[in-house]
C-alpha positions, 0 to 999 in steps of 0.5 A, a space after each residue: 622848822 629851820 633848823 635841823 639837829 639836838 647838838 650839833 645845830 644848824 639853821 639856814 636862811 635866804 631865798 633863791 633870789 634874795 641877797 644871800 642865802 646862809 648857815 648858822 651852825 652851834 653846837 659845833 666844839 671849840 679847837 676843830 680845824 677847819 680851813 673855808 678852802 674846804 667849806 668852799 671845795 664842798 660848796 663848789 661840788 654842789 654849785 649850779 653851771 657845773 656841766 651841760 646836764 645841770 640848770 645854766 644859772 652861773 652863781 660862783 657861791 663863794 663862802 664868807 665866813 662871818 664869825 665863829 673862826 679864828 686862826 683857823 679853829 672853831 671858838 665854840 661859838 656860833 659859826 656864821 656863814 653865807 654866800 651872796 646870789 649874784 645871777 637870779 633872774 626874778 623877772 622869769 617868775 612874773 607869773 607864778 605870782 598867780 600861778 601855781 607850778 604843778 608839783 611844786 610848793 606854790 600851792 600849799 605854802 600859800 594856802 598854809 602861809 598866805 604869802 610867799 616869795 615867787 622868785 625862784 620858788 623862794 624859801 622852797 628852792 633847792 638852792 636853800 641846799 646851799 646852806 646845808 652843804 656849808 655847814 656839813 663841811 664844818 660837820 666833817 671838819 668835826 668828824 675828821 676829829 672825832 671819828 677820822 676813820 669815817 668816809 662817806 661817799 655818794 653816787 649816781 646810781 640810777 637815772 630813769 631805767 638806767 642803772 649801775 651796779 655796786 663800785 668797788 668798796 675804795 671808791 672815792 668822792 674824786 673818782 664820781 666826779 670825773 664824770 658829770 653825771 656823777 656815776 662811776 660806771 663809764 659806760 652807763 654814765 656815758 648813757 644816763 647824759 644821753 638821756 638826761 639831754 634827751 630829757 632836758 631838750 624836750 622839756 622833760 625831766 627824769 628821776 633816779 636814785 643816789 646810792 650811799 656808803 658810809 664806812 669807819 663808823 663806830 659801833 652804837 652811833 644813834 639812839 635804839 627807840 625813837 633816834 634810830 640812827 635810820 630814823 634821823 638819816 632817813 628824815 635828814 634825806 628826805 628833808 632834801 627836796 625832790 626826795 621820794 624815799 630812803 632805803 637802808 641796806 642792800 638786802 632784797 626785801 622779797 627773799 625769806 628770812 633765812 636768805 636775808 639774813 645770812 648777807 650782813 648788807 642787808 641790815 644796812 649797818 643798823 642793827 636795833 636802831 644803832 650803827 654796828 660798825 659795818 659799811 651803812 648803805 643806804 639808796 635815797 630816791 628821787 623823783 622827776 623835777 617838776 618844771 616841765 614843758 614851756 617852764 623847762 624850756 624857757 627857764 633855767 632849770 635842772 632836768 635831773 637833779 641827781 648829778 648835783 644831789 650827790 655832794 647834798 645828800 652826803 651834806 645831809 648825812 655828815 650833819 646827821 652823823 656830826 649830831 649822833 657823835 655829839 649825843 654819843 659823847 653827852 651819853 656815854 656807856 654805863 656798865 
């Protein structure tokens, strides 16, 4: 399974430490602008080296776009597109050739495949997320058409017992990434960089959470049996690696129902299965990286992948908000 979507379909491929890792995106339509400045904005947000909190590989992920293109329109046609891996340090993986990581992949891929690729993890390494992050700027560039009122923006909300409240509903993508934490609140984002290098210093790592607000959605985005639009967010997410669950809306599960139910946010801007045009929130966990101890210390690896989770987890819902728009328009309402 390497593709993800109905209609608005997107395939990736590449290992961490091939040549190259890429993005085949179809089901896009013809005449929808799309600049590779913003395909190459969105890749910057994600790429690794970004600060002293995130793993020190340097890979400037410069996005070529191979076809699908022209005159800065989508054709309607398959968009080809990849960025080439120029700082892979395969010689640091010698040993995972018989060696399986903890909490990792190794295992199971090759007991269920019987071969695999040890650099880097492979096929299994967050840096495949790459290829998501490059076609869901072609999913914006869509949604900017269709739906221009739509804004969906992530942030670090938790890391560890560290946590920050809910920031104001005009928050913008630029204003999370002041800091390199990625969390708008000054201060605990000051405390969540102190335990993030605590952790990476010891040979550590920490785990947390990234909250999600999506706004300007129209009102019947998603399926209302088995496409719930919480159903195809919540397996987009935690499609991601490192992902241990979602949780939709900002409602406190342990208040009875008249308590619930009498704050709209609760219902996380779903209602049956379909989008209700309110703010849909969502709160995607993550646990710990499992490279630790020795591992971290000697090698190039994120102690907390948060920071650099936020733009993928906003890929991975653009994709999933670009394909429900597709299916909306093939399936319109009938009286």
């Amino acid at each position: 399974m390497n593709t993800f979507g109905t209609l608005f379909r997107v395939t990736t491929f590449g290992e961490s430490h091939g040549p190259a890792l890429g993005a085949v995106v179809d089901g896009c339509p013809a005449g929808v602008a799309l600049d590779p400045a913003h395909v190459q904005a969105a890749l910057d947000r994600r790429r690794p080296g970004q600060s002293a909190l995130t793993t020190p590989r340097k890979e400037p992920d410069q996005v070529e776009v191979l076809s699908g293109v022209y005159e800065g329109k989508t054709l309607g046609t398959p968009i080809a597109m990849l960025v080439r891996n120029v700082d892979a340090r395969s010689q640091d993986y010698q040993t995972l050739r018989t060696e399986d990581r903890p909490g990792h992949a190794d295992f199971t891929w090759r007991t269920r495949f019987g071969h695999r690729d040890p650099r880097g993890g492979g096929r299994t390494s967050a840096r495949e997320t790459v290829s998501r992050v490059m076609a869901a700027a072609v999913a914006e560039a869509f949604l900017a058409r269709e739906l221009p009122e739509v804004r969906t923006v992530a942030w670090v909300a938790k890391v560890g017992a560290l946590e920050c409240g809910a920031p104001e509903a005009s928050l913008t993508r630029a204003q999370v990434d002041v800091h390199p934490t990625r969390c708008p609140d000054p201060k605990v984002s000051v405390a969540m960089a102190e335990a993030i290098t605590k952790a990476r210093d010891a040979g550590d790592s920490l785990g947390g959470a990234v909250d999600v607000r999506i706004t300007g959605l129209p009102v019947g985005l998603g399926e209302p049996v088995f496409g719930k639009l919480k159903a195809t967010l919540s397996a987009a997410l935690t499609s991601i690696p490192a992902v241990a669950g979602v949780i939709i809306g900002a409602g406190d599960l342990e208040l009875n129902g008249s308590q619930f139910h009498a704050d709209p946010r609760s219902w996380g801007g779903i209602q049956g299965g379909l989008s209700n045009g309110q703010p849909l929130e969502l709160r995607v966990l993550f646990k710990p990286p499992s490279t630790l101890r020795e591992h971290a210390l000697n090698g190039r690896h994120d102690p907390c992948v948060l920071p650099r989770a936020v733009p993928i987890v906003e890929a991975m819902v653009s994709l999933t908000l670009a394909d429900a728009r597709l299916s909306m328009l093939a399936h319109p309402h009938r009286p």
